[in-house]
N, C-alpha and C positions, 0 to 999 in steps of 0.2 A: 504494500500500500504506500504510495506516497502523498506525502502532505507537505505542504506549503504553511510559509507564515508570513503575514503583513502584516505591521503595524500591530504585532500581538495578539493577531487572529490568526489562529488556523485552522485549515480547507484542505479537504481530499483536493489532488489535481479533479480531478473527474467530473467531481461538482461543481470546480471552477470552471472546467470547458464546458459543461452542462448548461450550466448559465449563461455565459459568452452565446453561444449558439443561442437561446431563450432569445438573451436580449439582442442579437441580432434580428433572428426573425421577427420580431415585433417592431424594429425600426424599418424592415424591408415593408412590411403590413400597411404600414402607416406614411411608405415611400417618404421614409428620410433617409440619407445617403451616409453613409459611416465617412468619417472625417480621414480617414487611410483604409486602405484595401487591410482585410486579415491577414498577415501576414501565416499566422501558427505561430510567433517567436515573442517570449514572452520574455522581456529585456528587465535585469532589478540588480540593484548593488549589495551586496551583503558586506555586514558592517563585522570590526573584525575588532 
């Protein structure tokens, strides 16, 4: 299982792409246009 943390919350990956996909298709629904194409790559700095 892998989990993520932001901001001292954490999320199964899965249910974060779960959601991404959600809320994608309800911006497509409602014909607003994502501000960058999906790339798949999920850029963060970990602090050390």
């Amino acid at each position: 299982m892998s989990i993520m943390s932001v901001d001292g919350h954490k999320a199964k990956i899965e249910e974060f792409k779960n959601s991404l996909e959600v809320f994608l298709e309800v911006r497509k629904e409602k014909g607003i246009q994502p501000y960058k194409e999906y790339s798949g790559k999920f850029n963060f700095t970990r602090k050390t």
